[in-house]
C-alpha positions as CSV (number, residue, x, y, z in Angstrom):
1,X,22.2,12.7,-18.8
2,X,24.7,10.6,-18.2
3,X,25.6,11.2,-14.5
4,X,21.4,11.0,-14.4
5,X,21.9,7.1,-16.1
6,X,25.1,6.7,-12.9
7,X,22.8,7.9,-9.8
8,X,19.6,6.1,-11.0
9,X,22.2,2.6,-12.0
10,X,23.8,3.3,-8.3
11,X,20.2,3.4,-6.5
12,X,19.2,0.5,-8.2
13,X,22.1,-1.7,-7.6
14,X,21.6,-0.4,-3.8
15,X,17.7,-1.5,-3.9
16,X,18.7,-5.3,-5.4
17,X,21.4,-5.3,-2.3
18,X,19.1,-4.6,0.2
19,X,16.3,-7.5,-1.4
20,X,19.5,-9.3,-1.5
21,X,20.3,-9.5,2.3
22,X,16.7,-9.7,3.3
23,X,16.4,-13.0,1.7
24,X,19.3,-13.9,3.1
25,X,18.0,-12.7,6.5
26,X,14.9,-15.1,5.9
27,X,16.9,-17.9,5.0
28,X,18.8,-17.7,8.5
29,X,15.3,-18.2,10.4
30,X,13.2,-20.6,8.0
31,X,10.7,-21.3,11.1
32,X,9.9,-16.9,11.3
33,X,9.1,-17.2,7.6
34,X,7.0,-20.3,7.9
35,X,5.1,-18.8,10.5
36,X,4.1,-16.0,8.1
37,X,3.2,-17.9,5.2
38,X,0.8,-19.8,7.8
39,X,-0.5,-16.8,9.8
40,X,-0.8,-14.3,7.5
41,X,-2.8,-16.0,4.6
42,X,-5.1,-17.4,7.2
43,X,-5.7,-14.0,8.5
44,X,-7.0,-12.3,4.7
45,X,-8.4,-15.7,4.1
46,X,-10.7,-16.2,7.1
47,X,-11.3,-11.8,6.7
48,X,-12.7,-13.0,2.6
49,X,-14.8,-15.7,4.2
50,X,-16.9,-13.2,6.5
51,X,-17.9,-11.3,3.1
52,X,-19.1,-14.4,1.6
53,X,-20.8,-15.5,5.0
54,X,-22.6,-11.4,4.6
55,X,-23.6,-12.5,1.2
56,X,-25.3,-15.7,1.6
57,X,-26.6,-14.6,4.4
58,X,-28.0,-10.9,3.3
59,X,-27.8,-10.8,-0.5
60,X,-25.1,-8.1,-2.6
61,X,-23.4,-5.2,-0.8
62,X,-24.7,-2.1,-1.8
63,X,-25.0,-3.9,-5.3
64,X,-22.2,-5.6,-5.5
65,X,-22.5,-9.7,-5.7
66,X,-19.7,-12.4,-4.6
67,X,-17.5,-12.3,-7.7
68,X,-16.8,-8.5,-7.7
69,X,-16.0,-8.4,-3.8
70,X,-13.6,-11.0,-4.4
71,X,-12.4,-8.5,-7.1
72,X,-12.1,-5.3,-4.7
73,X,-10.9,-7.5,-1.8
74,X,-8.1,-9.3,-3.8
75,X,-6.5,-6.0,-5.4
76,X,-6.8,-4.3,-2.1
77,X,-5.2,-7.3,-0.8
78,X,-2.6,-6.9,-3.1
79,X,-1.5,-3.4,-2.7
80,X,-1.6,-3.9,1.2
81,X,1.3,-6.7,0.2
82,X,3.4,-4.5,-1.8
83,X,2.9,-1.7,0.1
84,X,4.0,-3.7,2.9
85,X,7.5,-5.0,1.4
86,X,8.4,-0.9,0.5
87,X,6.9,1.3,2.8
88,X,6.4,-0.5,5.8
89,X,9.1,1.1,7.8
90,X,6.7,4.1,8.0
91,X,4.6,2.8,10.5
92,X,7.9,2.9,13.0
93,X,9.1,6.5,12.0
94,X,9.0,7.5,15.4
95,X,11.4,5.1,16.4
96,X,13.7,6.3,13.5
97,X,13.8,10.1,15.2
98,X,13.9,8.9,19.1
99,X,16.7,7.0,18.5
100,X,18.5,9.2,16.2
101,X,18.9,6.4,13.5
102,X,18.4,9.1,10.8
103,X,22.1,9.9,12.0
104,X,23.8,7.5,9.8
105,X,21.1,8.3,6.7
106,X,22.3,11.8,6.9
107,X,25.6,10.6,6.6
108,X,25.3,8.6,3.6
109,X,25.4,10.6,-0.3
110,X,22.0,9.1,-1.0
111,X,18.3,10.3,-0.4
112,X,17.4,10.0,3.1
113,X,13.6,9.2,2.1
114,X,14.9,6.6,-0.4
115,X,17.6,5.1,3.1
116,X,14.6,4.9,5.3
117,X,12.5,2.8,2.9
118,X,14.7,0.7,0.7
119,X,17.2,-0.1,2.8
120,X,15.7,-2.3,5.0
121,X,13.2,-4.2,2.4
122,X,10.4,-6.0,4.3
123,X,10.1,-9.0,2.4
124,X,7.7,-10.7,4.5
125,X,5.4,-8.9,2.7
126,X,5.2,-11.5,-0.3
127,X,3.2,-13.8,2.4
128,X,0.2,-11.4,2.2
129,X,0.7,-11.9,-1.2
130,X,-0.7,-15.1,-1.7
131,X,-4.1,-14.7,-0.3
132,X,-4.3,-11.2,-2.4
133,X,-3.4,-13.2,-5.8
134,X,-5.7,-16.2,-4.9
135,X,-8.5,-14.2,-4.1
136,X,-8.5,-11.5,-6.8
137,X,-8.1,-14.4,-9.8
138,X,-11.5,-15.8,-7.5
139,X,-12.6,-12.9,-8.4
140,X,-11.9,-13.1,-11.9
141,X,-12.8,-16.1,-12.8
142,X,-16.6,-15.3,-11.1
143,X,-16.9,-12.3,-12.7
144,X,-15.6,-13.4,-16.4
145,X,-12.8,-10.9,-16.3
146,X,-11.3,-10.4,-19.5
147,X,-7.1,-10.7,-19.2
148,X,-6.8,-8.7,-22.5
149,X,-3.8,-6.5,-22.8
150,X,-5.8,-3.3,-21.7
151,X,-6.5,-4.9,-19.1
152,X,-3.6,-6.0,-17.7
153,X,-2.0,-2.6,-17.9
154,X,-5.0,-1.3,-16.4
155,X,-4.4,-3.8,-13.4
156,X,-0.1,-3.1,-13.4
157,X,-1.3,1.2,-13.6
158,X,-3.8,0.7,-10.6
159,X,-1.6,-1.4,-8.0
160,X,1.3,1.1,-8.6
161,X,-0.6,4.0,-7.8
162,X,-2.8,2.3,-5.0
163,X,1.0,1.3,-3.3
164,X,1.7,4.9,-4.0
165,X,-1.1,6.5,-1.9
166,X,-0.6,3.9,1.0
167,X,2.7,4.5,1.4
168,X,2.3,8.1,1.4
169,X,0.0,7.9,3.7
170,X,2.3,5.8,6.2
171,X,4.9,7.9,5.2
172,X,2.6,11.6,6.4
173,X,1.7,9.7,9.8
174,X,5.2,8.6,10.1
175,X,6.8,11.9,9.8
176,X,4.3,13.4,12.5
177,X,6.9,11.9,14.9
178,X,9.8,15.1,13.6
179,X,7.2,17.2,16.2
180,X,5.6,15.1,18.4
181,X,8.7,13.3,19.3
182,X,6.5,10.1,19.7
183,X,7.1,6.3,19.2
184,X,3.8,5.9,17.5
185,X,3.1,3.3,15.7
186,X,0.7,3.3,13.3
187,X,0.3,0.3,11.8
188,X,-2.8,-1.1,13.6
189,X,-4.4,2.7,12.8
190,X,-3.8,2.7,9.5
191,X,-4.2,-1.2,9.1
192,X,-7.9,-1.1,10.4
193,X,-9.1,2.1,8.0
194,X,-7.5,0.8,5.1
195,X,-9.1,-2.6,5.8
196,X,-12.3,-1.0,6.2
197,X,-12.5,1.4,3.2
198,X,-10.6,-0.5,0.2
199,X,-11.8,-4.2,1.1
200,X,-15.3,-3.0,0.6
201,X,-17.2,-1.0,-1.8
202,X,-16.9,2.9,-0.7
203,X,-20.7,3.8,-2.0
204,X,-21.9,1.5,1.2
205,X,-21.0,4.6,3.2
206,X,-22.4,8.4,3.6
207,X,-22.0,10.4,0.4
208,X,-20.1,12.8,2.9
209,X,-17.6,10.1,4.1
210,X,-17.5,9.0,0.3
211,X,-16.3,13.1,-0.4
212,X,-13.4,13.1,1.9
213,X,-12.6,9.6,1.3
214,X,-12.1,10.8,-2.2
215,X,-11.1,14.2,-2.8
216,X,-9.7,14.9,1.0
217,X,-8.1,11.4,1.7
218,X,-7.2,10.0,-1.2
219,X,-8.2,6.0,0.1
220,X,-11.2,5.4,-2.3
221,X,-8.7,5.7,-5.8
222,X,-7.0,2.4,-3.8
223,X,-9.0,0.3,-5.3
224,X,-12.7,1.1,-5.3
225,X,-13.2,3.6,-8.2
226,X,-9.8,1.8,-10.8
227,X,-11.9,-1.4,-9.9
228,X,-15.2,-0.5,-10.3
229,X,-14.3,0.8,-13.8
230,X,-12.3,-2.4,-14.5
231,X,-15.4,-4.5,-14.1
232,X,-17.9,-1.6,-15.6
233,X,-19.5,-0.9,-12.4
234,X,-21.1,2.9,-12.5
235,X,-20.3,5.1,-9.1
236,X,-21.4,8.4,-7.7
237,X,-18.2,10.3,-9.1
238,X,-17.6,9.2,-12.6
239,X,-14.3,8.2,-13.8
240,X,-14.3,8.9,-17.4
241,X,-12.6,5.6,-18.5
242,X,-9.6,7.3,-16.8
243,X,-9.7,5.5,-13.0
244,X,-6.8,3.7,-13.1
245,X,-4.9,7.0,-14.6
246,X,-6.1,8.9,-11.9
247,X,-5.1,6.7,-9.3
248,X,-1.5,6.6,-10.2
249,X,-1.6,10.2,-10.1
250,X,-3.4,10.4,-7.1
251,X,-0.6,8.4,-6.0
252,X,2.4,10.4,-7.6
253,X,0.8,13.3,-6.5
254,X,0.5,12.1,-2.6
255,X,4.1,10.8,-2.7
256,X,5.1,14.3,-3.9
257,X,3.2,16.6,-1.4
258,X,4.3,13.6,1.2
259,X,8.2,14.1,0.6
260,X,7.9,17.7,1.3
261,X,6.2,17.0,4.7
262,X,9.1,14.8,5.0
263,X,11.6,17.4,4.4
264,X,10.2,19.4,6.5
265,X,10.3,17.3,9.1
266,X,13.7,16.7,8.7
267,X,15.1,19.9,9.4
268,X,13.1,19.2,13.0
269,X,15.3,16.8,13.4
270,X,17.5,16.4,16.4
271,X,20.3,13.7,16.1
272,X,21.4,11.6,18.8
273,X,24.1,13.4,20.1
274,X,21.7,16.3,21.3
């Protein structure tokens, strides 16, 4: 138990580190952040203001009015952000193995997974923050969402397993690159279906694409079915009261299966010195 307490005390005191220096990093190039906070707000922003333009325009989507898009766009939004800060680096796996940069994480008495992702912290995430936050307590506020204690835990339990599933996901496209031996990067890919499947309500599509969407790629548990039970809103697969449970086991469980793809793909590794 106690050398458990040492390793997890020693990994966290690595993680603060790393958000340590990448503020620091931000501070020595104040006009690179700046341009963040401006672009990247804008960008979700002016993305919110085309589903309100739909709206007036053509009435709800697929049932759904103003106030509860703003819901479902905000928390995806949100776990875009956060998933952005951790488990960006996935997108560039490829980069990783070309170069051999895994050489030095192989090195190192820590977890190679836990290396490639929290050593190099990508806090310019927190600028896509801002919309998320802005439009999801919109969405609130339109839709009389009670903050009760329930609730909020609810809210907390979804966004940790909807960061969970995205990452994993990045994480399984990344580690592709251990046998294609390709620079891919994925982050427009992935960028554009997640944009397309979590910003919007999944029951606008096929029930076929709505199947695989759900049980085959786990996308939908993002935010679609935690948030459609948050605001009462019935779907074509029932959550039982238990939607944001299941999506932080969707996302445990995706992380899981994930890490042993990654392993896997490890032992394909060649170093640089080959």
């Amino acid at each position: 138990m106690r050398k458990t307490y040492s390793t997890l005390a020693h990994y966290l005191s690595v993680t603060i580190y790393s958000i340590k220096m990448a503020l620091l990093t931000i501070v020595e190039y104040p006009s690179n952040i700046l341009g963040w906070l401006l672009s990247n707000p804008i960008q979700f922003l002016l993305g919110f203001a085309a589903i309100r333009f739909a709206v007036e325009q053509f009435g709800e989507i697929n049932g759904w009015n103003y106030g509860q898009l703003a819901f479902l766009y905000g928390i995806s939004v949100i776990s875009h952000a956060l998933s952005m800060i951790f488990f960006v680096q996935g997108w560039f796996m490829g980069f990783y193995v070309i170069e051999g940069e895994f050489d030095r994480f192989l090195t190192r008495p820590m977890s190679v997974l836990y290396q490639f992702f929290f050593t190099n912290i990508n806090v310019f995430g927190l600028t896509d923050l801002i919309p998320g936050i802005l439009v999801f307590l919109y969405g609130c506020v339109k839709t009389d969402f009670p903050f009760t204690a329930s609730n909020v835990v609810g809210i907390l339990v979804m966004l940790a397993g909807a960061v969970l599933i995205r990452g994993g996901i990045y994480l399984l496209l990344g580690s592709t690159s251990f046998w294609t031996k390709s620079a891919n990067d994925f982050g427009q890919f992935t960028q554009e279906i997640f944009d397309k499947t979590t910003m919007y309500p999944l029951s606008m599509y096929p029930e076929s694409l709505q199947l695989i969407l759900t049980f085959l790629i786990p996308i939908g548990w993002v935010s679609f079915y935690p948030a459609s039970e948050l605001m009462g809103i019935e779907n074509t697969f029932s959550t039982g009261g238990m939607g944001v449970w299941i999506t932080l086991g969707v996302g445990i469980a995706t992380m899981m299966i994930v890490g042993l793809v990654f392993r896997a793909g490890l032992k394909q590794y060649e170093s640089a010195g080959n």
